[in-house]
N, C-alpha and C positions, 0 to 999 in steps of 0.2 A: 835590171838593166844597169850599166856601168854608171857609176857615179858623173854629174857633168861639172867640170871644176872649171867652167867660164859663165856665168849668166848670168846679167845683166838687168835692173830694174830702175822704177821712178827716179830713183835717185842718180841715175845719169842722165847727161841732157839730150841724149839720143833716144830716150825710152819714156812711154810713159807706163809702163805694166809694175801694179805693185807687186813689193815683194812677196806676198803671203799667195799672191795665183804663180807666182813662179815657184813656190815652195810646193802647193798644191799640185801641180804639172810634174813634178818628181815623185812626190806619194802617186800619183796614178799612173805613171808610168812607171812602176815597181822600183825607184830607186832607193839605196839606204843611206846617201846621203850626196851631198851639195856643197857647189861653192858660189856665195854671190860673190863676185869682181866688176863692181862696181866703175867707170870712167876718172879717172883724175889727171887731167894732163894741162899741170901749170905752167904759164908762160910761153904757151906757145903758138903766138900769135890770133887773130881771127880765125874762128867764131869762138877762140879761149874763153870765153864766158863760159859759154853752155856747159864746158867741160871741166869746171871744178866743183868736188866735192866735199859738201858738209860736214867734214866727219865728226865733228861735235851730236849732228845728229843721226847721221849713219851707225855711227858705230851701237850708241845703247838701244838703237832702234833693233838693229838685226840682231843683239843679245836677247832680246827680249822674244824675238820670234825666234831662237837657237833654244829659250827655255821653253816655250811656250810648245815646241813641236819635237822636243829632247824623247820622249816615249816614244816617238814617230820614223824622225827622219833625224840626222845627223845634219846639221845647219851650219859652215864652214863661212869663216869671215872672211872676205879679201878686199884686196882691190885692183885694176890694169892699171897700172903707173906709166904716164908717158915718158919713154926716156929722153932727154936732152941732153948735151954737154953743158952748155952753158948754164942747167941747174942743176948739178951734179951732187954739190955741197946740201942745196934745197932736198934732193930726192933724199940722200943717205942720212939724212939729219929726222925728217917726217919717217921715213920707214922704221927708222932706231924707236919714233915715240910713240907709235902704232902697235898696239893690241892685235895683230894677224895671224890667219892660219894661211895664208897664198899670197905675195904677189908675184902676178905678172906683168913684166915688164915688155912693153911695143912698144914698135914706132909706127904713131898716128901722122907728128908732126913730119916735114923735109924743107930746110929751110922756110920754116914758118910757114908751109903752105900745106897742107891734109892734099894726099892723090884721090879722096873722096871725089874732089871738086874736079871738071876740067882743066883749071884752070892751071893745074899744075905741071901739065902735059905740054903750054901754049911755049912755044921758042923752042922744045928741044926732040927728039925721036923718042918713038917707045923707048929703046935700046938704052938709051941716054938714064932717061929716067929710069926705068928698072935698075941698069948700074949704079945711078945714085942713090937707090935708094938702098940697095945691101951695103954702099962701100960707107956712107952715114950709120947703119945698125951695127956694121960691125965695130967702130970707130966707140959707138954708144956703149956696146957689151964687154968689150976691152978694157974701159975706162971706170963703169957703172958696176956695185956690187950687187945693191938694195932690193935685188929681182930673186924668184925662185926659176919661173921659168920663162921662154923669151914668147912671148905670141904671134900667131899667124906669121910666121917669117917670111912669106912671101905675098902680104895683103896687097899690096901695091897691085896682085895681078888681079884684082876682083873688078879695080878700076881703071884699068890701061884701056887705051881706044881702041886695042885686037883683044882684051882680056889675054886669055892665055892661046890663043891662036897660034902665036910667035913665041914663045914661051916655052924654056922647057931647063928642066933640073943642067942639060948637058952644056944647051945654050949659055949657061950661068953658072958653070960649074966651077972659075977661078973665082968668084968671087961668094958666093955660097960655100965653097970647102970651108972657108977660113971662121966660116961665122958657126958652122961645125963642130969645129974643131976647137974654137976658144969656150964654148959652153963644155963640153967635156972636157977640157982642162980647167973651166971654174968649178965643176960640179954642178952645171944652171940645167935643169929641164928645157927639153922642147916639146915646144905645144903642137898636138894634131889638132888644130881648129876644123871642125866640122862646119862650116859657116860656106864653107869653097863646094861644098853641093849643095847649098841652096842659092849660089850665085850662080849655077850651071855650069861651074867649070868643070864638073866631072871628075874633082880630086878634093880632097881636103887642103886646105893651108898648114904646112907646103904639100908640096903633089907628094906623090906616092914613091916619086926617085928618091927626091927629097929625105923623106923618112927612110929608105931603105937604105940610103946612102950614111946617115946618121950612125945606124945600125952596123953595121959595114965599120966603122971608124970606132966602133964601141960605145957610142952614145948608150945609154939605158933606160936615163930617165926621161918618159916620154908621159906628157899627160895629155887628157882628151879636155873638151871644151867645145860645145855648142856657139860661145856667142850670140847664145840667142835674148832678144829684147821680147820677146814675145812668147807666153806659151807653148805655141803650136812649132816655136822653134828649140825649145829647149830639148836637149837629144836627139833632134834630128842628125841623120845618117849615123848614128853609132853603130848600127848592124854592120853596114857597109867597113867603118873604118876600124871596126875591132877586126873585119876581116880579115884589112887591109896591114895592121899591123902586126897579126899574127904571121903573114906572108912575109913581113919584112925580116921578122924573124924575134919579133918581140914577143912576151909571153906574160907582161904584168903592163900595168900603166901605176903611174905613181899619184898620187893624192898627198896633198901636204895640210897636214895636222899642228898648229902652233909653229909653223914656217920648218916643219919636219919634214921627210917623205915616209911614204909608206905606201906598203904596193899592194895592189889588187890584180888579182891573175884575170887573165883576160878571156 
């Protein structure tokens, strides 16, 4: 099975599955190797607690299961860095003194409030917020170097009050190109987050215009990622989206090695 270079363990505050059943879940689903990307999104408001990372102990922890499972499985360090503006200096500074083979960089935060919550929808339309929230990522990805590739570019739609009902790559096409088009003029991978069909949207994060539209503009580096906190989520729908982006007209995904890339044919 394709390598999953998002998943998630204990050591986020959204998880409680240690790391060693989430390394186990890739040995049994024939993987040859993994990326943990761990939660770290400082300073950004309430329930900010949950979401910082130890990496004092993170780091020689998953060394230790990188050596310990080295004859196995290829065991790949990262982390999801929440992007901000206002800690811009904070992000590029921590990622310089980081030991990484991935990050990826999202947006959890939109002024200060996670679209997890309802509450972030309260005063404005779908519409409203959906636009807010690419015209804030693109603002972030412009500005921000410290990422390899960008996450779920369109998580917002897992928790909108139509989900993706109203929703569509064409809908959002001025403000989506750009966010496009400035990862391939950094060089920044985008992520196929496999996580948007187990939220029933019927697409991965972004949809499948989305990535075909990347593709289209010459994107290349595109990497896959579960986002799974759990087991029974790690690799779900990769069948589906290696489908999906062989149809777009891709033919490798990238896997980053020591914040390298390197591709694996699909």
């Amino acid at each position: 099975m394709l390598p999953d270079s998002h998943i998630h363990t204990k050591f986020s505050g959204d998880c409680t599955t240690p790391a060693r059943a989430q390394i186990e879940r890739c040995l049994a689903l024939g993987m040859e190797e993994l990326c943990i990307t761990d939660h770290h999104d400082y300073d950004a408001g309430q329930p900010e607690e949950s979401f910082l990372l130890d990496f004092d102990t993170y780091l020689p922890f998953l060394r230790q299961l990188r050596r310990e499972y080295e004859n196995k499985i290829q065991v790949h360090i990262g982390v999801e860095l929440g992007l901000q503006l206002h800690i811009q200096d904070y992000l590029e500074a921590l990622a310089d003194s980081l030991d990484l083979d991935y990050i990826i960089g999202s947006s959890h935060f939109i002024d200060r409030m996670d679209p997890y919550f309802p509450e972030f929808f309260e005063g404005r339309s779908e519409q409203e917020a959906y636009r807010r929230f690419f015209e804030v990522t693109l603002k972030r990805i412009e500005a921000i170097d410290c990422f390899d590739a960008l996450g779920h570019l369109d998580y917002i739609v897992r928790y909108g009050p139509a989900t993706n009902q109203n929703y569509s790559y064409k809908a959002y096409q001025d403000y989506i190109d750009p966010i496009l088009k400035t990862l391939i003029q950094k060089g920044k991978a985008l992520e196929c987050n496999t996580a948007g069909f187990r939220y029933h949207l019927g697409h991965p994060n972004p949809s499948g215009d989305v990535l075909r539209r990347y593709r289209q503009l010459g994107g290349e580096l595109i990497t896959l990622g579960s986002d799974g906190h759990s087991p029974e989520a790690v690799g779900y729908g990769f069948d589906m989206a290696g489908a999906l982006l062989r149809d777009c007209g891709f033919r490798y995904i990238t896997v980053y090695h020591r914040r390298k890339p390197t591709f694996t044919p699909l």
